[in-house]
C-alpha positions as a printed Julia matrix, in Angstrom:
155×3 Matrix{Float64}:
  8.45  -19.36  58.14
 10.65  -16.14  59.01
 13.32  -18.95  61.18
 13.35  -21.64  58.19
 14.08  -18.47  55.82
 17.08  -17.2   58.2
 18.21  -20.85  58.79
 18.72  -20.85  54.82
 20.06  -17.89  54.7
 22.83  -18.57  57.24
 23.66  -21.77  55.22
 23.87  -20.23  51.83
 26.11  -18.22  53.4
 28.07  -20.5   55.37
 28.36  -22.17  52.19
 29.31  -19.39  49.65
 32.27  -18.89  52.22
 33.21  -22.25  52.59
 33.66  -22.45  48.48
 35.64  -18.79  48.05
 37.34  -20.09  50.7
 38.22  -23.58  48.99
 38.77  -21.51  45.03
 41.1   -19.35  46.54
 43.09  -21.87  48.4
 43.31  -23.75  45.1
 43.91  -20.37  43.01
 46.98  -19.51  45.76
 49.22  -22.97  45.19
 48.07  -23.43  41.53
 51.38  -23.25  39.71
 50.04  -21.92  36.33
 49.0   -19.12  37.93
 52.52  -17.79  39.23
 53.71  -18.52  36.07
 51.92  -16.48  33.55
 48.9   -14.04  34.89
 47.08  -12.72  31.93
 46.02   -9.11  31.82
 43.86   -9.5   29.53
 42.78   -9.45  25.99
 45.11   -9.06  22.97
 43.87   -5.81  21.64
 47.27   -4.13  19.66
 50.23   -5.1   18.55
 53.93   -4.05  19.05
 56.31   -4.64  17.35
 59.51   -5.97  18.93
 63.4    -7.92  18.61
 62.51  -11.32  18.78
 65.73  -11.96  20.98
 67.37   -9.53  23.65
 70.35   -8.66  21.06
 68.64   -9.16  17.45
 68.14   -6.13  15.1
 65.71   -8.54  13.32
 61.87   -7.85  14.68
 58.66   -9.34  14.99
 54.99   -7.75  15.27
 53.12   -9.82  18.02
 49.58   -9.58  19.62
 49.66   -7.36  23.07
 47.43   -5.52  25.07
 47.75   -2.58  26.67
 48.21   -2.65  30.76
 49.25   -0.08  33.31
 50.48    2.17  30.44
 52.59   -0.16  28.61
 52.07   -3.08  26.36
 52.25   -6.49  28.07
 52.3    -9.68  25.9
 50.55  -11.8   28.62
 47.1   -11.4   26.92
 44.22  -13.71  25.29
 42.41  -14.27  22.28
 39.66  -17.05  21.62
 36.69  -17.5   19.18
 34.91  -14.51  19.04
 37.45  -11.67  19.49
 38.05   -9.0   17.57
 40.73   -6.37  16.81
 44.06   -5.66  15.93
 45.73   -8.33  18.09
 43.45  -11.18  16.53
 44.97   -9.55  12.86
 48.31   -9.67  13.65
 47.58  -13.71  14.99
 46.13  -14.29  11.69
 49.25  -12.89   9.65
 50.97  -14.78  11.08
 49.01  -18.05  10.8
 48.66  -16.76   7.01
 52.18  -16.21   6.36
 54.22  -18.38   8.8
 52.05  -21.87   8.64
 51.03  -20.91   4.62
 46.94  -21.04   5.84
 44.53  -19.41   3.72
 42.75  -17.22   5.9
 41.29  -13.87   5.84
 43.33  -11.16   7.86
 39.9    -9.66   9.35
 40.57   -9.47  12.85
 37.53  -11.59  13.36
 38.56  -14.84  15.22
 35.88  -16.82  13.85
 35.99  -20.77  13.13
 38.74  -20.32  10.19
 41.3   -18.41  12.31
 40.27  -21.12  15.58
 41.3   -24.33  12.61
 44.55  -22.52  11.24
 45.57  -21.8   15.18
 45.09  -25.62  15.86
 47.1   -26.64  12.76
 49.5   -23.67  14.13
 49.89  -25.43  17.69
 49.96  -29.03  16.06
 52.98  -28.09  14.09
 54.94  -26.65  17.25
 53.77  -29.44  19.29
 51.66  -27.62  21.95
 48.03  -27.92  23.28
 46.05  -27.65  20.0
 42.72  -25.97  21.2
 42.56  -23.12  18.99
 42.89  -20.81  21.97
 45.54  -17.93  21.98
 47.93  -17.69  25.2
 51.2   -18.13  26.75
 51.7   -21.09  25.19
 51.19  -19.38  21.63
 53.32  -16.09  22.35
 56.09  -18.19  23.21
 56.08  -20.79  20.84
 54.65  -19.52  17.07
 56.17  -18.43  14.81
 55.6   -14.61  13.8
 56.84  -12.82  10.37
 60.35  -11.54  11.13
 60.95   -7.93   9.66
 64.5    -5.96   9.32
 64.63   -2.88  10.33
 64.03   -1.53   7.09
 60.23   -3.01   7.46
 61.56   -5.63   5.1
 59.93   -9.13   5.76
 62.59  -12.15   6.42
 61.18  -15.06   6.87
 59.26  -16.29  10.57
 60.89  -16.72  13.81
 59.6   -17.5   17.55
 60.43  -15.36  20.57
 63.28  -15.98  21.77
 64.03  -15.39  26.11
């Protein structure tokens, strides 16, 4: 009984190798992955120019990462917190839905992100990522904290 046990043993093994192995093979050439690594959940917001040489600003979801505030972050149903607010201000205010500004991504916020990504013509899945930071539209702000109109970040 021991041997038959050991035998198994080896081949789980042999096997759980075989597959990190294979996954990180697959998670080495994958081309999404070079292009935007996520750091994790959007938990704050920043405000900041929504090109390199506007005065004009824009308040988007961030999280905070090796000291700083990276936008490469999440949200999905379920989260909570300040990022998931400032996503729902702007799906308020920018794509006129009539939402609650909770910071509670519940079904509501998950319908008025799809409509969101219908009407920029991305992925509509109702999940928050790269393809939402770079393509929504956010409220746009003067300097004066004066709100004018929406705009998308601009590289």
């Amino acid at each position: 009984m021991s041997f038959r046990l050991g035998q198994r043993l080896r081949s789980l093994l042999a096997t759980g190798t075989l597959t990190a192995g294979l996954l990180g093979g697959a998670v080495a050439v994958a081309p999404s992955a070079a292009a935007w690594t996520y750091v994790g959940h959007c938990s704050a917001s920043q405000t900041i120019s929504y090109t390199p040489t506007s005065s004009q600003l824009i308040k988007v979801p961030v999280t905070p990462y090796n000291g700083v505030n990276n936008v490469r972050c999440w949200m999905d149903y379920g989260s909570t917190g300040n990022g998931v607010r400032i996503l729902q201000l702007a799906l308020q205010s920018c794509y006129g839905r009539s939402i609650a500004v909770d910071g509670d991504f519940g079904p509501a916020t998950r319908d008025a992100l799809k409509y969101a990504q219908r009407q920029e013509g991305i992925t509509a899945d109702g999940l928050y990522g790269e393809e939402g930071f770079k393509n929504l539209k956010w409220p746009r702000y003067l300097q004066d904290g004066t709100r004018n109109g929406c705009a998308s970040y601009n590289f």
